[in-house]
Steps between C-alpha positions, in 0.01 A plus 500: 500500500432780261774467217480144517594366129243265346631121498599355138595180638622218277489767181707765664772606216777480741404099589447445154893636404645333778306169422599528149855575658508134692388307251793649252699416749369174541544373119841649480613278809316214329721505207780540758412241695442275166801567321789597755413315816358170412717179454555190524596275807523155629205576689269686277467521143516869273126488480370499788830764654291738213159385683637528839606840363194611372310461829751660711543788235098547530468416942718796516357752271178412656606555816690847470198606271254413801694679729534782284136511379446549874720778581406683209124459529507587917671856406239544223216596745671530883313436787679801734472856335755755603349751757553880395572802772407819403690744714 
């Protein structure tokens, strides 16, 4: 495993940017959610369609920011190096 990078784990500039990435994402679907999508019905009032918004805005940056944080960390050190032929 010579040429094996060191790990940077959770500090890792890449998963840093891309964290910082989701949770822009995240506040600009919050105001989204807040101001375009929530109203008012016989069956729920405006506040809680913005609190119902808020944690299904949040579930689902979690989520694809999990997933994400995955992917991105298992290509940061790989567990199968490339073998090299010399002819």
């Amino acid at each position: 495993m010579a040429g094996a990078g060191v790990p940077r784990g959770f500090l890792a500039p890449g998963l840093l940017t891309g964290s910082f990435s989701f949770a822009v994402i995240g506040i600009a679907a919050t105001f989204a959610a807040m101001t375009c999508f929530a109203k008012e019905t016989p069956n729920i009032t405006k506040n809680e369609s913005r609190r119902l918004g808020f944690v299904i805005v949040w579930m689902s940056v979690f989520c694809m920011w999990l997933i994400w944080a995955c992917v991105y960390m298992h290509q940061m050190v790989p567990l199968i190096y490339p073998q090299h032929v010399h002819k």
